[in-house]
N, C-alpha and C positions, 0 to 999 in steps of 0.2 A: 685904497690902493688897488691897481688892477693885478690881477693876476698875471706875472710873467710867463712867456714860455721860454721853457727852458733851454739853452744853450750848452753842447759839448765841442771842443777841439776836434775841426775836420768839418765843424756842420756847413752847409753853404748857406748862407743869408744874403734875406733882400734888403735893404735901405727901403725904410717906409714913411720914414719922415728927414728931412735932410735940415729942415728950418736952423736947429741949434746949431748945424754940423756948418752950413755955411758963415763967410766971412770970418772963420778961427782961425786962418791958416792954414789949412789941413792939406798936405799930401798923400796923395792924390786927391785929386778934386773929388767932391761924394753927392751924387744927383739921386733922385728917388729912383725906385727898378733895378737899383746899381747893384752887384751880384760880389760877394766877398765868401773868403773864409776863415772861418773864428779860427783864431792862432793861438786865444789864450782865454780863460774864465776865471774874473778874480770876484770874491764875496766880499764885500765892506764888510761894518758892524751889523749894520739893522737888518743884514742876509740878503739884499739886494745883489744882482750878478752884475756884473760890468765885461763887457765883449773886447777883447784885441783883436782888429780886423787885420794889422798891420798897416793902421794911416797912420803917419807922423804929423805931429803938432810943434808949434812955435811954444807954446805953454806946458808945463811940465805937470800938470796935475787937471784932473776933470773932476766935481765935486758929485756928488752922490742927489740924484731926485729926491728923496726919502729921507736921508738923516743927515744933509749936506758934511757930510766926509768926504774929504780932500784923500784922490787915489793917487799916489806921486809916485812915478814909473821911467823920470828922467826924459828926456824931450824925445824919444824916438816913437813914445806908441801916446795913444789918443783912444782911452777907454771909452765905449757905445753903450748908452744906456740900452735892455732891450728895446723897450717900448720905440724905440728908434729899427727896429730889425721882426723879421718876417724868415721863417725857415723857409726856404727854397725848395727844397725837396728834391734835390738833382745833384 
């Protein structure tokens, strides 16, 4: 497993991979470069981070890369694995 970088509330992140992100439904739309801020940091079991950027999803739960746990958060938020996110630095 790679090494994540770490994620706090307030960080700005970049979308580095959009692949998984598109055709889920997701609002607002999510394109590579695309610049967000972590609204929320939740840790599954296996200690993996999951990012709330504040996109809303059709589907109510995002499963975990690492030990597939189901994150269920009710349909308004749409958990980012990091490996998907790049700190901005701005």
């Amino acid at each position: 497993m790679e090494k994540q970088e770490k994620f706090e509330v307030g960080d700005s992140v970049i979308i580095n991979n959009d692949k998984p992100l598109r055709g889920n439904e997701i609002a607002p739309p999510v394109t590579v470069g695309q610049r967000f801020e972590v609204k929320e940091v939740l840790t599954c079991k296996c200690g993996s981070k999951h990012v709330d950027l504040g996109l809303k999803s059709k589907v109510n739960w995002v499963t975990c890369f690492e030990c597939a746990e189901n994150l269920p958060r009710g349909s308004e938020i749409h958990w980012c694995h990091p490996s998907r996110l790049t700190k901005s630095g701005i």
